[in-house]
KOLDOVO-190140 format. One line per field, with one value per residue (C-alpha): residue number from 0; residue in one letter; x, y, z. Coordinates in Angstrom, 3 decimals. Last residue first. Layout:
residues N
n	NUM	...
res	A	...
c1	X	...
c2	Y	...
c3	Z	...
END
This chain:
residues 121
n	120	119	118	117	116	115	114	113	112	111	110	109	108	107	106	105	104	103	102	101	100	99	98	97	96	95	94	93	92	91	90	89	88	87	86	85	84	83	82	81	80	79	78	77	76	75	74	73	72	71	70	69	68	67	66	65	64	63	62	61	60	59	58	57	56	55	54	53	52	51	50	49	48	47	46	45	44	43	42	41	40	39	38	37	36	35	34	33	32	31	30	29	28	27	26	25	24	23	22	21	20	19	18	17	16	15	14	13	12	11	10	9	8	7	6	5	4	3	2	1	0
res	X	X	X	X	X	X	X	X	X	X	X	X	X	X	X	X	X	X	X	X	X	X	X	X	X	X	X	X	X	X	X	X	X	X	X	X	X	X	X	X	X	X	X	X	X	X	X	X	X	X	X	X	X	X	X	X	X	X	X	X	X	X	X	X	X	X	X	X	X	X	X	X	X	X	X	X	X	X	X	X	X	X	X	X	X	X	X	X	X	X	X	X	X	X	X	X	X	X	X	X	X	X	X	X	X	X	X	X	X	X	X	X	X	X	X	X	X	X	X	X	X
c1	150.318	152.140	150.287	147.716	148.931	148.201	146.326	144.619	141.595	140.425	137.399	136.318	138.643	139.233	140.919	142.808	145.739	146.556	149.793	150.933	153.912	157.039	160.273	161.320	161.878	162.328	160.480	158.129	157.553	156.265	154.007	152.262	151.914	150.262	147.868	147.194	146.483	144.338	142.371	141.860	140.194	142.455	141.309	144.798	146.920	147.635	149.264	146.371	143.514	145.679	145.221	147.829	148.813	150.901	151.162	154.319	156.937	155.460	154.517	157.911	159.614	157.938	159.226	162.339	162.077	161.872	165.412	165.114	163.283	165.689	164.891	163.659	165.812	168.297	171.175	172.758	169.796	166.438	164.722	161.130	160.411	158.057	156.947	153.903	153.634	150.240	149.089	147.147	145.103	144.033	141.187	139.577	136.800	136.202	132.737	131.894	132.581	129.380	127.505	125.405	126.070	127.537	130.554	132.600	134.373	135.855	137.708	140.323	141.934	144.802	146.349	149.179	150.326	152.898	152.331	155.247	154.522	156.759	156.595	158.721	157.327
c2	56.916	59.432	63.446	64.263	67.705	71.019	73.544	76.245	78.544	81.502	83.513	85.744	88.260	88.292	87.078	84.444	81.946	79.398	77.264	74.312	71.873	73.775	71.877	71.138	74.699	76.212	73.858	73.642	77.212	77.845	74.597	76.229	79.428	77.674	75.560	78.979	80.520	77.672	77.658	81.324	80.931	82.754	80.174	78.953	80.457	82.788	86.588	87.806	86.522	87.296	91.437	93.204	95.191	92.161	89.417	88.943	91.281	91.741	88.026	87.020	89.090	87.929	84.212	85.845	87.303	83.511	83.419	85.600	83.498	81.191	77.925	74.938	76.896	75.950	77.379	74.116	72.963	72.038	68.530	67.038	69.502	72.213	75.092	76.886	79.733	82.360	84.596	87.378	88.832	92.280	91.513	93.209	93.103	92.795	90.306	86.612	87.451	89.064	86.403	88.197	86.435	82.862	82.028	80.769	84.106	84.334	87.688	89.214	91.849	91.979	93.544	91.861	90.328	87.845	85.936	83.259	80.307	78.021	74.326	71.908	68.125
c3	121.579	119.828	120.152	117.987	116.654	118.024	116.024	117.627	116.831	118.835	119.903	123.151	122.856	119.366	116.531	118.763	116.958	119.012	117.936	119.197	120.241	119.079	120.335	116.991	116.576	112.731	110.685	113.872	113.582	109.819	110.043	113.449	111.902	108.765	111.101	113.238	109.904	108.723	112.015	112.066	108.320	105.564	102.729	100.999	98.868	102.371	101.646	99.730	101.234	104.240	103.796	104.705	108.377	110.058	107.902	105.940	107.371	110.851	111.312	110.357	112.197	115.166	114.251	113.864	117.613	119.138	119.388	122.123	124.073	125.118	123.901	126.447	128.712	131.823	130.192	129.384	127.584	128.961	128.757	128.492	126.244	125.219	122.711	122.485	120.536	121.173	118.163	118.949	115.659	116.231	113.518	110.255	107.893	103.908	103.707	103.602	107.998	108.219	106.524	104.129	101.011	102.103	103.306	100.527	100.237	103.994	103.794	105.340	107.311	109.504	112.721	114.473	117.788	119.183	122.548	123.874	125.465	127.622	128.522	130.290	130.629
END
């Protein structure tokens, strides 16, 4: 099996509203979200890519017209957790590349959420 990952980055805030009062994260804050794409394949095209990473740009233009510098309470209808944005990414991407296998979403250093599917037994 081939796999490649790209990284993407933006800043956002949120707000986790059924937390409750006092939780630091029930609050208004902020992250430099980095979002990792996985993609793989058993097989690469003629050029000897599982998808040549240029293509992956629009998902970057994605992030930068509908996420990057707003507030995801906002932009998501649904609660702007890591894992839901990493599930959302993930959604957004495989539409676009079959080949996309996960998504980790990290909203700092030393946290981060990923979907990946249950693969076909």
């Amino acid at each position: 099996m081939f796999r490649i990952c790209k990284e993407f980055h933006f800043c956002a805030s949120h707000s986790l509203e059924t937390l409750p009062q006092g939780h630091k994260c029930a609050g208004l804050h902020g992250h430099n979200y980095i979002v990792y794409l996985e993609l793989e394949s058993e097989t690469l095209d003629e050029t000897g890519f599982i998808i040549d990473f240029h293509e992956l740009s629009a998902f970057k233009d994605y992030i930068d017209e509908t996420f990057d510098h707003r507030h995801l309470n906002e932009v998501m209808d649904i609660p702007p957790t890591t894992e839901n944005v990493a599930y959302h990414f993930y959604t957004w991407c495989k539409a676009r590349w079959p080949q996309t296998s996960a998504v980790r979403v990290s909203e700092t250093p030393k946290t981060w959420a990923e979907y990946r599917p249950k693969s076909a037994a």
